[in-house]
N, C-alpha and C positions, 0 to 999 in steps of 0.2 A: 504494500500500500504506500503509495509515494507522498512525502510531506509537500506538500501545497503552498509557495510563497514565504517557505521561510527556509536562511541557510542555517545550520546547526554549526557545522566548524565553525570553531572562534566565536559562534553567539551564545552557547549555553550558560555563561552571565548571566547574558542580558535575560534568560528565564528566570532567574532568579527575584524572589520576593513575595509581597503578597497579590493571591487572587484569589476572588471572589467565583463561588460555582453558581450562576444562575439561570441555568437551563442545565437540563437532562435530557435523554431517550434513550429506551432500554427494552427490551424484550423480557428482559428478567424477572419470573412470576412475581419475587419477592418486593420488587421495583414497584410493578404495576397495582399488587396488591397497599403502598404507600403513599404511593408519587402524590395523592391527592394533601398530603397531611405533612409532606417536605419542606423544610425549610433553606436560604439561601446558606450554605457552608461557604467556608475558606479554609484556601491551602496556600499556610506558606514555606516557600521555596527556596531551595538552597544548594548550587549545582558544586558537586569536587571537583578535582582536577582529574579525575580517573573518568567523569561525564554520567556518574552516576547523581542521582536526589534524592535529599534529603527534604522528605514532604512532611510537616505537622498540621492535620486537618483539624477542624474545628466544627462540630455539628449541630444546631441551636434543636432542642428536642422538650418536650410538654417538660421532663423532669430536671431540664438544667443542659448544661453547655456537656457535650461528650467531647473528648479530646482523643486522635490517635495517631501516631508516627510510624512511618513506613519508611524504606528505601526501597528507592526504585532503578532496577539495576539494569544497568547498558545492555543492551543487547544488541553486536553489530554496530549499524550506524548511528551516529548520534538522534536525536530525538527519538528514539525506540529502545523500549525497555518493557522488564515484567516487574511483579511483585508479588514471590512467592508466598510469604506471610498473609497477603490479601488474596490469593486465591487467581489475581491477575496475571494471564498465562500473556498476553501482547497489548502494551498498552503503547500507542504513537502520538507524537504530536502534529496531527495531519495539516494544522494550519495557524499557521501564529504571526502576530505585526510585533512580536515581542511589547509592545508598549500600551496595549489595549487590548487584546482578546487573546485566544487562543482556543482552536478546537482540538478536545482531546476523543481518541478512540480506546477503549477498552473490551478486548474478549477475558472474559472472565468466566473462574467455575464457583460455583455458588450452591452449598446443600446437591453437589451430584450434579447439580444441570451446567450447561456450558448456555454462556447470553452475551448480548453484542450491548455495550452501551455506549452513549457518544455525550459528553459535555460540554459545555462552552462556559470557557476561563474568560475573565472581565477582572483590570486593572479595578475596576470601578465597581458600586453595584449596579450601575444603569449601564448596559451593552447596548453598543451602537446600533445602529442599522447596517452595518458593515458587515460587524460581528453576528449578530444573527442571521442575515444573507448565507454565510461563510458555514455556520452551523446548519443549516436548514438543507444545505446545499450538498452538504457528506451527508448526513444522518442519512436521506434519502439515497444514496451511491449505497448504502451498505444495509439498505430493504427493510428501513425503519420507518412507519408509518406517523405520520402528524398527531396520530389521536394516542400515541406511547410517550409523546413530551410532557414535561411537567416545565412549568415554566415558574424558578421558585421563590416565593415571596422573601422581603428583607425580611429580618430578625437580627435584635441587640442582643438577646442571650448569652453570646459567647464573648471575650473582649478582643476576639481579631476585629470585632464591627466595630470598633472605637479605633484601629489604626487606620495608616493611610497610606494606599501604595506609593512605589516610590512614580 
């Protein structure tokens, strides 16, 4: 799957910081059995020099802010990686302006089942029009339907919503 308008050599820095997840699509029963009652998360980002990330996500939920850390390990070319701990077998970054969005893809396995999800990373919590074009535009190339979006509301729960990208 070929990354879309962004170079990785020499830019996986500029990945680096915080973003906001506000949008989803997922095939994933456990997704869709949710997506109604999802709130906007953030991950923030931290690239080594080996091109691996270091992600700490942030999940605003009825019972308080959940928090969890992954690494996300190279695989191959730069922007592609998995994350075995999460069950994520290929996750790319199919499209990014580095400074405002980013579209991410993830096949993952989940309770047994294998599921395609696609998210769209925002500098911001308001995504452009640009950024959604870009999202709307993969999700569909990898046979995800409009009515599997979740599109996710802001929430202060967590205190990444009190920071500010760079």
């Amino acid at each position: 799957m070929p990354t879309r308008g962004s170079q990785w050599p020499g830019a996986l820095p500029q990945f680096s910081g915080l973003w906001y997840v506000v949008s989803m699509v997922s095939d994933c029963t456990v997704f869709l059995s949710k997506k109604d009652h999802l709130l906007m998360s953030t991950r923030d980002i931290k690239a080594s020099a080996g091109g691996n990330l270091s992600v700490h996500m942030e999940f605003p939920r009825a019972d308080g802010c959940h928090q969890a850390d992954a690494e996300y390990l190279r695989v191959g070319a730069q922007g592609h990686f998995r994350v075995p701990a999460s069950g994520y077998l290929d996750v790319r970054v199919v499209d990014t302006d580095y400074s405002s969005f980013a579209v991410v893809y993830i096949y993952k396995e989940l309770e047994g089942a294998l599921s395609t999800m696609v998210q769209l990373y925002s500098r911001t919590r308001e995504a452009s029009p640009q950024a959604l074009e870009a999202f709307q535009d993969f999700y569909q190339t990898v046979g995800l339907p409009a009515d599997m979006v979740a599109m996710l509301p802001k929430s202060d729960v967590c205190s990444q919503g009190d920071r500010h990208a760079p």
